[in-house]
N, C-alpha and C positions, 0 to 999 in steps of 0.2 A: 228446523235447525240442520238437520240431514243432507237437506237437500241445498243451503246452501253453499256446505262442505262440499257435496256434488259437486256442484258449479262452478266453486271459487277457482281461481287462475293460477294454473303451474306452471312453470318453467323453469326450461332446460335449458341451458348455457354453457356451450362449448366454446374456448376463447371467446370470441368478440360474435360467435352465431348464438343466439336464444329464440328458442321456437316456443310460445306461451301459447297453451291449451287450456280448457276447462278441465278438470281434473277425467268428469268421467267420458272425456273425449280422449284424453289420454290411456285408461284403462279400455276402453275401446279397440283404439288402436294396437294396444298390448297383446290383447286376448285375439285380436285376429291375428295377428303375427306368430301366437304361438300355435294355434289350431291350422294355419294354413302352410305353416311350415314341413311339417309331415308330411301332410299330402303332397306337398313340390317334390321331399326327396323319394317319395313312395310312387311317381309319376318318373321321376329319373330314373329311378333302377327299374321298373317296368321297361322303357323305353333302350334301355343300355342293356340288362341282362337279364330281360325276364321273358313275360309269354309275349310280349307285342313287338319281338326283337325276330326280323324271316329277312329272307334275301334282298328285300329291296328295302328292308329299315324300317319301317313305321307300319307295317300292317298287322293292326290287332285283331287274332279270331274276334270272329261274328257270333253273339250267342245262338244257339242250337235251338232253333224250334221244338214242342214237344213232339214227344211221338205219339202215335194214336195204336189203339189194340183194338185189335177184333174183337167185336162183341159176341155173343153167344150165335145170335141171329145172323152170323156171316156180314152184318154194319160195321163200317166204322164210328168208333166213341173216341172223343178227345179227354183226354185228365185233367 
């Protein structure tokens, strides 16, 4: 029964445009629209006012290698 509530056909009709999906192709498309929205403006302001903003516009630091410590024995050991 569930699953053919899933499946059954919805649509959306705007004036004389109706775009008819499966229901859970509809919630689908929902749920990426709302997870992928953040990240778009979380990439905007990076890009406008945050750390990936230098003289020439787009260059984002590079992560930082570890460092390595002397070991007891004058070696180097990585972390």
């Amino acid at each position: 029964m569930s699953s053919t509530l899933w499946w059954s056909e919805a649509l959306i009709v705007i004036g004389r445009l109706g775009i008819p999906m499966a229901l859970a192709h509809w919630v689908g498309e929902g749920l990426t629209t709302v997870f992928s929205f953040p990240v778009g403006l979380d990439v905007r302001r990076e890009l406008t006012i945050g750390n990936c903003v230098s003289a020439d516009g787009r260059s984002c630091p590079r992560p930082v290698p570890p460092r390595r410590k002397q070991s007891a024995e004058g070696g180097e050991r990585s972390e």
